[in-house]
N, CA, C and O atoms as a Tripos MOL2 file, in Angstrom:
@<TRIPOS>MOLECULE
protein
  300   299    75     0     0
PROTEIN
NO_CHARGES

@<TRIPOS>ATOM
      1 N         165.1500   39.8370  223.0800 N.3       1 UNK1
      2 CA        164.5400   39.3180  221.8780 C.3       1 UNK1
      3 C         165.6440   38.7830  220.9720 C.2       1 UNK1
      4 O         166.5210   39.5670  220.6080 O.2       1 UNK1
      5 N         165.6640   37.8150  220.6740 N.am      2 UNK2
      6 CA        166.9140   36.6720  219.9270 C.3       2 UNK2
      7 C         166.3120   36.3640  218.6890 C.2       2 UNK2
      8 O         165.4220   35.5490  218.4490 O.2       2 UNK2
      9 N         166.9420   37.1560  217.9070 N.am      3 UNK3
     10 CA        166.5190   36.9510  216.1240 C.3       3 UNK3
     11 C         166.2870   35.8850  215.8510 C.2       3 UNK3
     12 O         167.2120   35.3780  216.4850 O.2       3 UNK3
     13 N         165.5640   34.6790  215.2000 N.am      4 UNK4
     14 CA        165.6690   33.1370  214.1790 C.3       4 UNK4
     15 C         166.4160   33.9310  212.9870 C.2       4 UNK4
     16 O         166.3730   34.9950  212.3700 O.2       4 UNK4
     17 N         167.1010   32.7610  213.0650 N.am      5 UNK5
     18 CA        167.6980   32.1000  211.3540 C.3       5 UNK5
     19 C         166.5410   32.7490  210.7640 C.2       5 UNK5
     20 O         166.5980   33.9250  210.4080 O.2       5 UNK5
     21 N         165.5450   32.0750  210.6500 N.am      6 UNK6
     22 CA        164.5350   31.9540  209.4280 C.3       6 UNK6
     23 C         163.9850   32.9700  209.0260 C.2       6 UNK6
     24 O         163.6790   33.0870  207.8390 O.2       6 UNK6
     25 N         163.6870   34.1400  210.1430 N.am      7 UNK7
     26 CA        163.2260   35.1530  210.0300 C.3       7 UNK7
     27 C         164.3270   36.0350  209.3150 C.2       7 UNK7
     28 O         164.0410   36.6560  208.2910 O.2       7 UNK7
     29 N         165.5640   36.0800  209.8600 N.am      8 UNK8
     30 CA        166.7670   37.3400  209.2180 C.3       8 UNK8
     31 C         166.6950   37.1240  208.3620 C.2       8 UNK8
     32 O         165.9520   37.8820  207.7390 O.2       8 UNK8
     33 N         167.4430   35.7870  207.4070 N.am      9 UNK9
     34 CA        167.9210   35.8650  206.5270 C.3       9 UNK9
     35 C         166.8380   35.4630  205.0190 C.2       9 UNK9
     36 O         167.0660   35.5320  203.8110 O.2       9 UNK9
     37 N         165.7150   35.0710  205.7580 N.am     10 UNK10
     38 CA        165.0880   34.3520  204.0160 C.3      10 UNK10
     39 C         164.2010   35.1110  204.1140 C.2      10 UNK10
     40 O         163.5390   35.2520  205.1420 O.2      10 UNK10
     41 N         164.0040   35.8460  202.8700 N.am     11 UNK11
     42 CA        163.3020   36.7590  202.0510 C.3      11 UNK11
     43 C         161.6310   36.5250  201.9910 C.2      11 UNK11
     44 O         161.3860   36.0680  200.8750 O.2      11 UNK11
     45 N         160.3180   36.6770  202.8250 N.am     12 UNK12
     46 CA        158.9680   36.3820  202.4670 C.3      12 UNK12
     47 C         158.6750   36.1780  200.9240 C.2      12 UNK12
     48 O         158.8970   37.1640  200.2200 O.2      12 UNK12
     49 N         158.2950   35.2470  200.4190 N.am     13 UNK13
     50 CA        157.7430   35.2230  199.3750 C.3      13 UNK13
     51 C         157.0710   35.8560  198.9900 C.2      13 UNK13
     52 O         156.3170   36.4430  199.7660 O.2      13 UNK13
     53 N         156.9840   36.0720  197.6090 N.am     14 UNK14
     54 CA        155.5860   36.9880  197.3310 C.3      14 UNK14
     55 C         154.9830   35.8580  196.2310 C.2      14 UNK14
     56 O         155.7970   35.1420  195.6480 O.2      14 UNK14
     57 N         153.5120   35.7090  195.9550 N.am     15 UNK15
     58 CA        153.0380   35.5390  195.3630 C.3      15 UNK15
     59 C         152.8940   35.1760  193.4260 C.2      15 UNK15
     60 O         152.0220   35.9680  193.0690 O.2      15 UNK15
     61 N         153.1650   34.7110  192.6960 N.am     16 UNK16
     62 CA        152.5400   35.0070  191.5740 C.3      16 UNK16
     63 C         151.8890   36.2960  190.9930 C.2      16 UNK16
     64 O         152.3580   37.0330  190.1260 O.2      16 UNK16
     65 N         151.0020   36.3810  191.4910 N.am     17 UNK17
     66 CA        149.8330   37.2230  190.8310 C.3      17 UNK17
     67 C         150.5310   38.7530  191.3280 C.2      17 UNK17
     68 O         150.7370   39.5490  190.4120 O.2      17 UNK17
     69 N         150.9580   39.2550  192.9750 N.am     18 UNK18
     70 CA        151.6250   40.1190  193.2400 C.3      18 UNK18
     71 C         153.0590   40.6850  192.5550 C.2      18 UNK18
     72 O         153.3620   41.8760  192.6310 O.2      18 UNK18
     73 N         153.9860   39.5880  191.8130 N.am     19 UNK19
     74 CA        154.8250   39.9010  190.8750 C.3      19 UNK19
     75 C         154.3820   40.3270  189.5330 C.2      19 UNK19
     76 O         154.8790   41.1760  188.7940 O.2      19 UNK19
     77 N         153.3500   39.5720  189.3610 N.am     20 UNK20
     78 CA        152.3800   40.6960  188.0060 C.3      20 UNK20
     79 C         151.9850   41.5270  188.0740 C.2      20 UNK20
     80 O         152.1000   42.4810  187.3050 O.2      20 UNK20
     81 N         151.1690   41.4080  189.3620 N.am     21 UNK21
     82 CA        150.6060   43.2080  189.3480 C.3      21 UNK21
     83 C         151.8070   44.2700  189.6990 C.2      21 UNK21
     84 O         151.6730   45.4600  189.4120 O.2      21 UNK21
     85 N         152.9580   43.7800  190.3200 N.am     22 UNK22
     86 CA        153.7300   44.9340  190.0100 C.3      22 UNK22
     87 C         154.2280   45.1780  188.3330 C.2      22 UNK22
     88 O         154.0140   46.0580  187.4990 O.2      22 UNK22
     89 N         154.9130   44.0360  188.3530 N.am     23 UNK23
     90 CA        154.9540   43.9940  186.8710 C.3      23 UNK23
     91 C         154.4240   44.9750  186.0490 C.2      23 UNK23
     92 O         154.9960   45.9100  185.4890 O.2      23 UNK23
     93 N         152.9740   44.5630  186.0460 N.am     24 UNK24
     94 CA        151.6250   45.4170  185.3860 C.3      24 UNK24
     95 C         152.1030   47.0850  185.6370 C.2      24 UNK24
     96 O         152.6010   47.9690  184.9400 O.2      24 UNK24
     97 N         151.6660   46.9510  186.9660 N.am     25 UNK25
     98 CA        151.7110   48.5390  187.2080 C.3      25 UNK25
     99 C         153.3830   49.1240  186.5220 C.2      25 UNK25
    100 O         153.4480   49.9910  185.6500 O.2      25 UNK25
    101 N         154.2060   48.6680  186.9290 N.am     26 UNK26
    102 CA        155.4380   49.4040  186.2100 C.3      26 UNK26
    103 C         155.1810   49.8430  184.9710 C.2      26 UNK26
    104 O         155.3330   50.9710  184.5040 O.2      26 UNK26
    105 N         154.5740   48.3570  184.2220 N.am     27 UNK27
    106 CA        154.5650   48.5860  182.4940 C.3      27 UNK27
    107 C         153.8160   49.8480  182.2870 C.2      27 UNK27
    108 O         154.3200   50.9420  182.0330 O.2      27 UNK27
    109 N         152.5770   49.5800  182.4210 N.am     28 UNK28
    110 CA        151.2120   51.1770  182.4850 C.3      28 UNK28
    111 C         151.7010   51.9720  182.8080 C.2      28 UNK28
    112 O         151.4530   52.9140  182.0550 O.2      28 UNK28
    113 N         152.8160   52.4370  184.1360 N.am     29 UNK29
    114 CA        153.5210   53.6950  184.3990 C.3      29 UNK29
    115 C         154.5270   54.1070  182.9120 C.2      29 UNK29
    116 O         154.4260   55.1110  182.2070 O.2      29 UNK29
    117 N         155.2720   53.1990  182.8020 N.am     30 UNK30
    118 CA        156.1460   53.4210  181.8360 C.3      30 UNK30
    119 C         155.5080   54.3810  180.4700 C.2      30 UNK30
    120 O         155.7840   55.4930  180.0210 O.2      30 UNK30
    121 N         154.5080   53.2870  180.0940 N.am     31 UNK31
    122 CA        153.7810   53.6070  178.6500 C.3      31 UNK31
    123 C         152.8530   54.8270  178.9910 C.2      31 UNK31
    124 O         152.5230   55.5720  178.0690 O.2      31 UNK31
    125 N         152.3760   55.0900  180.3870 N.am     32 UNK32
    126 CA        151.8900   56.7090  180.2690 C.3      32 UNK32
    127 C         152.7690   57.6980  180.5060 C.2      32 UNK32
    128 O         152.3080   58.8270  180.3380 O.2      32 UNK32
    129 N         153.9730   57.6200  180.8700 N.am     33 UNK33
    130 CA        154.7270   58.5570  180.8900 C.3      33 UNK33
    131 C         155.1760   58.8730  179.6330 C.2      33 UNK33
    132 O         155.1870   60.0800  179.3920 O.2      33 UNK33
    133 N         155.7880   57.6670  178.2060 N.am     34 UNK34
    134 CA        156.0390   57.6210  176.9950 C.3      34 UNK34
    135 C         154.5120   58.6590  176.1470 C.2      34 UNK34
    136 O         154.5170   59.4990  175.2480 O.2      34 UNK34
    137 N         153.7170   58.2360  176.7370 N.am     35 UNK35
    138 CA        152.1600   59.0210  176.3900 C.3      35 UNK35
    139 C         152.0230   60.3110  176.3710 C.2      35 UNK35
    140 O         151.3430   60.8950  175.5260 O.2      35 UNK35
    141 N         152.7560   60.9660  177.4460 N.am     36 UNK36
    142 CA        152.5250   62.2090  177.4870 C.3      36 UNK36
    143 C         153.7770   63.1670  176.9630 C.2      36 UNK36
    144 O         153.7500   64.3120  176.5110 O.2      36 UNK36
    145 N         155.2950   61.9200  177.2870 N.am     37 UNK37
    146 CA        155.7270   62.4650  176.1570 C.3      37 UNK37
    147 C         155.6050   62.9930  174.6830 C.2      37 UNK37
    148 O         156.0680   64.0030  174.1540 O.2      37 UNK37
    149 N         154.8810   62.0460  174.2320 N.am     38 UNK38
    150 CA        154.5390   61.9330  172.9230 C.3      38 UNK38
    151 C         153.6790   62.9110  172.4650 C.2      38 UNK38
    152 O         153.7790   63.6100  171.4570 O.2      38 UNK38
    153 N         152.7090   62.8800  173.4290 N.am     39 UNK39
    154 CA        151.4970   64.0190  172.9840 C.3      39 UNK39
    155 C         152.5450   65.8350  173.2010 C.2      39 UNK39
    156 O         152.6200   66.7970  172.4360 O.2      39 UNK39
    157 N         153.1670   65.5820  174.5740 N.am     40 UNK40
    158 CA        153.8470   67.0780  174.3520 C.3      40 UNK40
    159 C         154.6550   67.7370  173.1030 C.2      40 UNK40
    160 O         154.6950   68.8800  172.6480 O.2      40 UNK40
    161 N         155.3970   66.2820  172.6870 N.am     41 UNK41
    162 CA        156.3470   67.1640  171.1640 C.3      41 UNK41
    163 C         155.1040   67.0330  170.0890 C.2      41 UNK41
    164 O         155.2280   67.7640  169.1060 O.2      41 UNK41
    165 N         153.8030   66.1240  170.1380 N.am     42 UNK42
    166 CA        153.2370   66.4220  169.0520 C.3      42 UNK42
    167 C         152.5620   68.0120  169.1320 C.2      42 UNK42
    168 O         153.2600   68.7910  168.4830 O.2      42 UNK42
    169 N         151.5080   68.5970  169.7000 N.am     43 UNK43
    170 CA        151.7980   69.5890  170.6690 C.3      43 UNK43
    171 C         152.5780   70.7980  169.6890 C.2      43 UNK43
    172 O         152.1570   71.6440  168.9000 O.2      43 UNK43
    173 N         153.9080   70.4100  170.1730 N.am     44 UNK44
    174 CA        155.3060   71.6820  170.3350 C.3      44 UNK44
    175 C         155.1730   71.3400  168.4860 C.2      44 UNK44
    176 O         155.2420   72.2510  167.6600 O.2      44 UNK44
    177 N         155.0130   70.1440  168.1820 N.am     45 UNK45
    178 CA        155.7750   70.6620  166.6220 C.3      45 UNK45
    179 C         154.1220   70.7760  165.7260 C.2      45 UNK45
    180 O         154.0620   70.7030  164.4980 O.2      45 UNK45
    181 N         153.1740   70.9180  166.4110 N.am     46 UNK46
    182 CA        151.8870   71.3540  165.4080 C.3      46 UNK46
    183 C         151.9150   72.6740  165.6520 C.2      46 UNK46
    184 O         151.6690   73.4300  164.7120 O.2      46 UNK46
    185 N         152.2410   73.2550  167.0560 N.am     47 UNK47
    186 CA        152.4980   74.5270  166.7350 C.3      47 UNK47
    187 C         153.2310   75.3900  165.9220 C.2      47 UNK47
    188 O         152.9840   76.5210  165.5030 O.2      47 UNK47
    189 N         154.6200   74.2890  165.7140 N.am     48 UNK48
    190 CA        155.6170   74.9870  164.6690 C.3      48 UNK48
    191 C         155.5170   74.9690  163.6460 C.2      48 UNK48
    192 O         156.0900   75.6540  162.7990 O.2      48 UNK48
    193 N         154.5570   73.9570  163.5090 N.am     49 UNK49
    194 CA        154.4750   73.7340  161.7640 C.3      49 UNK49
    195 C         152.9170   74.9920  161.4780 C.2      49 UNK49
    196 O         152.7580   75.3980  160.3270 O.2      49 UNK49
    197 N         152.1700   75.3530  162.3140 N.am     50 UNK50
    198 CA        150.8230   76.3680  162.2800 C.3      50 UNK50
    199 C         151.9610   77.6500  161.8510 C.2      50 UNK50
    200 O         152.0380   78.2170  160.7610 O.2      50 UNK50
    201 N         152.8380   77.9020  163.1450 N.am     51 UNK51
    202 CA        153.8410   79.0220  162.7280 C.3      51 UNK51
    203 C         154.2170   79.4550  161.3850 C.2      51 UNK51
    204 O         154.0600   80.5040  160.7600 O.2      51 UNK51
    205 N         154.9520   77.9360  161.0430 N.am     52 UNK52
    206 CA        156.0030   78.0750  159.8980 C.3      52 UNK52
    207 C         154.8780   78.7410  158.3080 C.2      52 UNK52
    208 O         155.1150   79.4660  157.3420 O.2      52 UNK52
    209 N         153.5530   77.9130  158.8590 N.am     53 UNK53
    210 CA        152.7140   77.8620  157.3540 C.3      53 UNK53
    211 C         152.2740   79.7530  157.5100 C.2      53 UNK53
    212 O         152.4790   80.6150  156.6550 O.2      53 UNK53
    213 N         151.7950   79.8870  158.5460 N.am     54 UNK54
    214 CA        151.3400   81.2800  158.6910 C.3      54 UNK54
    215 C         152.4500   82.4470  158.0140 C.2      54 UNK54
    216 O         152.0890   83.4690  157.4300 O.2      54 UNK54
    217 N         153.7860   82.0560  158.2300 N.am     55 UNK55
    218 CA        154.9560   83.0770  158.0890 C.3      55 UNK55
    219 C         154.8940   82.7460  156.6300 C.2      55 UNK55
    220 O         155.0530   83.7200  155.8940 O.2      55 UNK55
    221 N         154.6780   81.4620  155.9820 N.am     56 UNK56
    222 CA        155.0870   81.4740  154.4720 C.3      56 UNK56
    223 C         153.8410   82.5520  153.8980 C.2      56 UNK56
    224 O         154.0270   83.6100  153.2960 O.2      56 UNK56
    225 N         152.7430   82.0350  154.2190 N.am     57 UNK57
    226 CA        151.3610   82.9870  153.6090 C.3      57 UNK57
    227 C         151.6950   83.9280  153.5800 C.2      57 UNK57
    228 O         151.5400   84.6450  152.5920 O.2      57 UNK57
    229 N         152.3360   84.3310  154.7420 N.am     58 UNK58
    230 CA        152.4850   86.0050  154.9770 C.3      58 UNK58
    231 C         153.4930   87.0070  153.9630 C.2      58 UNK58
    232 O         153.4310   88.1970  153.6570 O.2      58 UNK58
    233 N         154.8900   85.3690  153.4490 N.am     59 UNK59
    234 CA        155.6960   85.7930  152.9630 C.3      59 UNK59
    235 C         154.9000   86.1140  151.2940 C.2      59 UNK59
    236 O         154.8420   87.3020  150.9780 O.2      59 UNK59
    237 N         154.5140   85.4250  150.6260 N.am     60 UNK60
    238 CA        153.8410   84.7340  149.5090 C.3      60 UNK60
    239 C         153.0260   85.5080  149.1540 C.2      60 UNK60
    240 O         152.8460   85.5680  147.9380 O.2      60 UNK60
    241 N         152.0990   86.5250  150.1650 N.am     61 UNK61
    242 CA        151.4300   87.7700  149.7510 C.3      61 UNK61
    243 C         151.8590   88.8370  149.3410 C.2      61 UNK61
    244 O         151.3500   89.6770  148.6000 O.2      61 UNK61
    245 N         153.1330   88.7750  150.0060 N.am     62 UNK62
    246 CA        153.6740   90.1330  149.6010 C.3      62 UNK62
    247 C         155.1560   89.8590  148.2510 C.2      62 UNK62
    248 O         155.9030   90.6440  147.6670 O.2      62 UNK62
    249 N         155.0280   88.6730  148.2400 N.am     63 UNK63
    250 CA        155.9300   88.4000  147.0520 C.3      63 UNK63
    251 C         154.9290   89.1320  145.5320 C.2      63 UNK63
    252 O         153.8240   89.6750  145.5240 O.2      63 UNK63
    253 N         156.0060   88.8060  144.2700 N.am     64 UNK64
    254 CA        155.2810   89.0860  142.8000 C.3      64 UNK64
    255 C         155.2860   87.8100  142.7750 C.2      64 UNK64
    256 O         156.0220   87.0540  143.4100 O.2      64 UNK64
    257 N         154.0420   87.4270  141.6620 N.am     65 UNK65
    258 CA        154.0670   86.3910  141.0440 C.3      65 UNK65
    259 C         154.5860   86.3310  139.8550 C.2      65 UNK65
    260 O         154.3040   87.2480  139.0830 O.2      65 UNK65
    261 N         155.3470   85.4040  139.4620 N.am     66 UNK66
    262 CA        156.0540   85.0320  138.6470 C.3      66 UNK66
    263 C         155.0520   84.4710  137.1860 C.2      66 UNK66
    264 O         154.1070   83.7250  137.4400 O.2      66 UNK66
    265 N         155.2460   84.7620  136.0910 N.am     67 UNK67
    266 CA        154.5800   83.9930  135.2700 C.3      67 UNK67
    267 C         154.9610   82.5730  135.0100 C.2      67 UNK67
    268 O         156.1300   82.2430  134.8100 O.2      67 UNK67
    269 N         154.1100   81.8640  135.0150 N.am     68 UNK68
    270 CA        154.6820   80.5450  134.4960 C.3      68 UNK68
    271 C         155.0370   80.0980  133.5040 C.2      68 UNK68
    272 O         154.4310   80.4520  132.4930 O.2      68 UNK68
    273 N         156.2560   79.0570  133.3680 N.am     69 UNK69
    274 CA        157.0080   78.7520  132.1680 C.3      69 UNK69
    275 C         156.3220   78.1410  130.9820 C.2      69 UNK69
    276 O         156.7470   78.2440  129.8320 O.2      69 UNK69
    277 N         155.1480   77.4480  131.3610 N.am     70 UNK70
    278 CA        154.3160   76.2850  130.4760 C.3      70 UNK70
    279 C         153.0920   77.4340  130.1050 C.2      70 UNK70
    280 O         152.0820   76.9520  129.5930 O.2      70 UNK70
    281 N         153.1130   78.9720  130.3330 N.am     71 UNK71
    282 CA        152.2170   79.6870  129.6640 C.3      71 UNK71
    283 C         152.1630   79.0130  128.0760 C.2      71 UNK71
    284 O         153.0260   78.3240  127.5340 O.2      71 UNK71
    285 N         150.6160   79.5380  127.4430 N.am     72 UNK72
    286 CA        150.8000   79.6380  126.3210 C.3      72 UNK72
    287 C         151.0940   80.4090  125.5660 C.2      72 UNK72
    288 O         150.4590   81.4600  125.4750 O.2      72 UNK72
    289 N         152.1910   80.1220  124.7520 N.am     73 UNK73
    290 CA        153.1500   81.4980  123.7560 C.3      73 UNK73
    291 C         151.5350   82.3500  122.8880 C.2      73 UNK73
    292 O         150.3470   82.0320  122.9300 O.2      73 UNK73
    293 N         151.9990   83.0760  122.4380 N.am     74 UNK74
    294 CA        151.1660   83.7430  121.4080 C.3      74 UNK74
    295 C         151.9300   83.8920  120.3060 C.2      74 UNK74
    296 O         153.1420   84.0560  120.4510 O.2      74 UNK74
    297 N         151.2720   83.8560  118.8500 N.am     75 UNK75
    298 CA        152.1920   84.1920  117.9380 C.3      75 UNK75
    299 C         151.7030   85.4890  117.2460 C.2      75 UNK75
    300 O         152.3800   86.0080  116.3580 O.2      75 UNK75
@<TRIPOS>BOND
     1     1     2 1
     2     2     3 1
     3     3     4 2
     4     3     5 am
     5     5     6 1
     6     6     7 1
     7     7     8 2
     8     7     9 am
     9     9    10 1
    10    10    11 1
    11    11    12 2
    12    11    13 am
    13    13    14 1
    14    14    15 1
    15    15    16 2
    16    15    17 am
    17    17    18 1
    18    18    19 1
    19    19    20 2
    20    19    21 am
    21    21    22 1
    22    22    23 1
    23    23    24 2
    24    23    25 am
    25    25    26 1
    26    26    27 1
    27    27    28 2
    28    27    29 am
    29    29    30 1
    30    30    31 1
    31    31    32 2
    32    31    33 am
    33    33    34 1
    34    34    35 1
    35    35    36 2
    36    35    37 am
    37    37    38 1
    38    38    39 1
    39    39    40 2
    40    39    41 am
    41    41    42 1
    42    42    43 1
    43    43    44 2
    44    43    45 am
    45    45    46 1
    46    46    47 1
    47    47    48 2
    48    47    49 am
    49    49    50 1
    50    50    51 1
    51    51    52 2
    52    51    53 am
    53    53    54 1
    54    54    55 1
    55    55    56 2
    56    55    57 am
    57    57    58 1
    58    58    59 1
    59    59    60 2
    60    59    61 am
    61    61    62 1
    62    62    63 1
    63    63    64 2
    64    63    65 am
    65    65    66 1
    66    66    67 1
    67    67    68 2
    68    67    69 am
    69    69    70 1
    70    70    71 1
    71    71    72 2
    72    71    73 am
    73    73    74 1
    74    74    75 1
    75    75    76 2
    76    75    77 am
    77    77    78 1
    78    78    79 1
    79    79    80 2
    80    79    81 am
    81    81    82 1
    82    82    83 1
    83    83    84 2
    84    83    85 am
    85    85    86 1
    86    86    87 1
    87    87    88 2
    88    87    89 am
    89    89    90 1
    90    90    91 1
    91    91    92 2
    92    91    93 am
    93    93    94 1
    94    94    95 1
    95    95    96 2
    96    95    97 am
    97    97    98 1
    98    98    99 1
    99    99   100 2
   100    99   101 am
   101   101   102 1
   102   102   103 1
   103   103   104 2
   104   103   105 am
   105   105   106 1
   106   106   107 1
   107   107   108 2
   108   107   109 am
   109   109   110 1
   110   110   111 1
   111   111   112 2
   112   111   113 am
   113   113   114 1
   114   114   115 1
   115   115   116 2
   116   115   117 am
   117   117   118 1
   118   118   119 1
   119   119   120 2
   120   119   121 am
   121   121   122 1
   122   122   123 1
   123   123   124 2
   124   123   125 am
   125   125   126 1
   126   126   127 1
   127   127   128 2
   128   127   129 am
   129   129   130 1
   130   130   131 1
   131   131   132 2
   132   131   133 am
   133   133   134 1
   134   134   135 1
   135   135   136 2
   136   135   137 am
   137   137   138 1
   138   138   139 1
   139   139   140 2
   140   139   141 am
   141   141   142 1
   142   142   143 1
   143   143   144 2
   144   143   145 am
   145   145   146 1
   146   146   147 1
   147   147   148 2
   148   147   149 am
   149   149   150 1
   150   150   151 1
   151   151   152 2
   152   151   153 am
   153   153   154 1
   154   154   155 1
   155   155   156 2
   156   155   157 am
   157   157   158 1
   158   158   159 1
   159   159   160 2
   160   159   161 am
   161   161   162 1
   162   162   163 1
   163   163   164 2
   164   163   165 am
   165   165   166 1
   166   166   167 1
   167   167   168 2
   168   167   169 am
   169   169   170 1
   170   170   171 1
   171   171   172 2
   172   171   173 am
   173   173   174 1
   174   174   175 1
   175   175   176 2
   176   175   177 am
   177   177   178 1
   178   178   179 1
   179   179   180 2
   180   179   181 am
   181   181   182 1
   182   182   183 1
   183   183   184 2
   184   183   185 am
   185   185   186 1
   186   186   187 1
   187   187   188 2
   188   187   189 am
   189   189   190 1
   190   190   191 1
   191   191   192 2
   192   191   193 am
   193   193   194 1
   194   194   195 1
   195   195   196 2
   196   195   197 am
   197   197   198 1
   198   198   199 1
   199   199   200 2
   200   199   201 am
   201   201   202 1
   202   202   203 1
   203   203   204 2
   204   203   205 am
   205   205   206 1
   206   206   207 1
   207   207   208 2
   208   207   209 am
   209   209   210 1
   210   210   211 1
   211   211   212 2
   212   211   213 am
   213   213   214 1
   214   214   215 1
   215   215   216 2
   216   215   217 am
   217   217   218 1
   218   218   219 1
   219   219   220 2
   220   219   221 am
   221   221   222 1
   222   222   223 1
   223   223   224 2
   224   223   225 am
   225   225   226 1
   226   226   227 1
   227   227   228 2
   228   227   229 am
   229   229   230 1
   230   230   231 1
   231   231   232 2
   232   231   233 am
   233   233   234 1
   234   234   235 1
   235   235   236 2
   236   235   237 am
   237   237   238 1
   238   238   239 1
   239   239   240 2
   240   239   241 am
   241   241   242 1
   242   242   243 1
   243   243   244 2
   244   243   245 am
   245   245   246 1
   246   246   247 1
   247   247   248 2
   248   247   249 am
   249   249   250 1
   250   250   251 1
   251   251   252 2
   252   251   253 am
   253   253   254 1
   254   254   255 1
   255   255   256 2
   256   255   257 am
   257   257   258 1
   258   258   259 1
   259   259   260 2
   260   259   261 am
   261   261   262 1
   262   262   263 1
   263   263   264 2
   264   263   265 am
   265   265   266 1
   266   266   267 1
   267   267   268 2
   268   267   269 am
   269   269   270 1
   270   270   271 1
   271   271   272 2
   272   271   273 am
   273   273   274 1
   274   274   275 1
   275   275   276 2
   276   275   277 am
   277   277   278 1
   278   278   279 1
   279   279   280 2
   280   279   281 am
   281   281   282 1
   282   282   283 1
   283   283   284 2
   284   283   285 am
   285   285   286 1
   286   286   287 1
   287   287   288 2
   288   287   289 am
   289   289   290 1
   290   290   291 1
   291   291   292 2
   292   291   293 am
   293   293   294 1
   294   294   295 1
   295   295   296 2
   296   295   297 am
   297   297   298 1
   298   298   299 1
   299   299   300 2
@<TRIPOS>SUBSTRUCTURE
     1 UNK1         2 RESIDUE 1 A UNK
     2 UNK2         6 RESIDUE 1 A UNK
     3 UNK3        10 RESIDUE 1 A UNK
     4 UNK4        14 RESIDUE 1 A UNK
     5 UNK5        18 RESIDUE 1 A UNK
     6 UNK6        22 RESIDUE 1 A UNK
     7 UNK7        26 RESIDUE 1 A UNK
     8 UNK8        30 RESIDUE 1 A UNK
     9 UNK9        34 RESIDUE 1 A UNK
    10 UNK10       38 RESIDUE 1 A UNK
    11 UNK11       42 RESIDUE 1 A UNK
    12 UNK12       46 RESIDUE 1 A UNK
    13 UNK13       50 RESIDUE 1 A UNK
    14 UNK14       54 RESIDUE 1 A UNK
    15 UNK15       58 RESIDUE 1 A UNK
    16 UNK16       62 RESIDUE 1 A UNK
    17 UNK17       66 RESIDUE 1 A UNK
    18 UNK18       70 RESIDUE 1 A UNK
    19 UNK19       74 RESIDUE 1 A UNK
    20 UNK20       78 RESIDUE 1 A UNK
    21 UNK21       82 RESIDUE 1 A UNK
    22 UNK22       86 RESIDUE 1 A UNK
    23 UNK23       90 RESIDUE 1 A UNK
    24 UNK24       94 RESIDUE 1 A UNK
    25 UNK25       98 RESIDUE 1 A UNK
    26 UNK26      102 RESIDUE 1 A UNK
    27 UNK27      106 RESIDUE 1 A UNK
    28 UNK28      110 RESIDUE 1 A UNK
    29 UNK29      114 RESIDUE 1 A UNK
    30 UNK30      118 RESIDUE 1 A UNK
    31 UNK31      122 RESIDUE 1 A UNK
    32 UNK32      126 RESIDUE 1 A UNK
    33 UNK33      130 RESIDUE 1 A UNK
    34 UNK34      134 RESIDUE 1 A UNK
    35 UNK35      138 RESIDUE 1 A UNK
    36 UNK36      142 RESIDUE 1 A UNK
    37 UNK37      146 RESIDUE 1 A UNK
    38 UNK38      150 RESIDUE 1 A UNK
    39 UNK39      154 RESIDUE 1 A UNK
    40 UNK40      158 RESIDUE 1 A UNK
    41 UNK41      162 RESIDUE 1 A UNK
    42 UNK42      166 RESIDUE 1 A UNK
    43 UNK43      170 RESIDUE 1 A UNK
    44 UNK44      174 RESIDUE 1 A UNK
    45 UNK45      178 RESIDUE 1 A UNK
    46 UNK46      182 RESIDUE 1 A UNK
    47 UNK47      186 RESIDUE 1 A UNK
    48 UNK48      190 RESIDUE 1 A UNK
    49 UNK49      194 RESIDUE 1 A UNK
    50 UNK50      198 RESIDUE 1 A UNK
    51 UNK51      202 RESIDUE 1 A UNK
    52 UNK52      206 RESIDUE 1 A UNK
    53 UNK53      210 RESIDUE 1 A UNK
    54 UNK54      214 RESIDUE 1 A UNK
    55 UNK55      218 RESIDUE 1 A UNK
    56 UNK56      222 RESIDUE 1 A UNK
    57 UNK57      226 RESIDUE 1 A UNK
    58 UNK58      230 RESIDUE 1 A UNK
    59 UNK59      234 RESIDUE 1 A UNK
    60 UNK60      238 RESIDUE 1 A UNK
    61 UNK61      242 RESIDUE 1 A UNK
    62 UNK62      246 RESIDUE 1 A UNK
    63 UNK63      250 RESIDUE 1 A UNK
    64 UNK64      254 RESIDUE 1 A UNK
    65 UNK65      258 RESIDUE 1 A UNK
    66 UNK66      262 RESIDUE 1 A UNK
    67 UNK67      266 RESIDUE 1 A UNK
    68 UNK68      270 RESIDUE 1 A UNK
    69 UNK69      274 RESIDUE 1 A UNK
    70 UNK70      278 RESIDUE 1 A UNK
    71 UNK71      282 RESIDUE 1 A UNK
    72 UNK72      286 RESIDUE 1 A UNK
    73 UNK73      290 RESIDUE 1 A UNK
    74 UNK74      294 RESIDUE 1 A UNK
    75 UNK75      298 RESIDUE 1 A UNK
């Protein structure tokens, strides 16, 4: 079996529409992977911020309250 020229060395064409749809598909892979990034740290930091608010309440109950400065004096 004796290789052609034509066959070794030149590359099959592809299409138009087949360079888009890869195209396509790469882009959509890309932007759902960015997607689920996104949703995971939103996620990680609503939990931290549920945390952080819970620990202040917690702190804030057991603090004194302070009177405030703009009370009204009495004479």
């Amino acid at each position: 079996m004796k290789p052609t020229p034509e066959a070794a060395f030149k590359p099959a064409r592809t299409s138009a529409s087949d360079k888009a749809a890869a195209t396509d598909h790469t882009a959509r892979t890309i932007v759902a992977a960015e997607k689920v990034a996104r949703d995971k740290k939103t996620e990680k930091l609503k939990a931290q911020r549920l945390e952080r608010a819970a620990a202040e309440t917690a702190t804030a109950s057991t603090d004194t309250v302070k009177p405030s400065r703009n009370s009204p004096k009495t004479k």
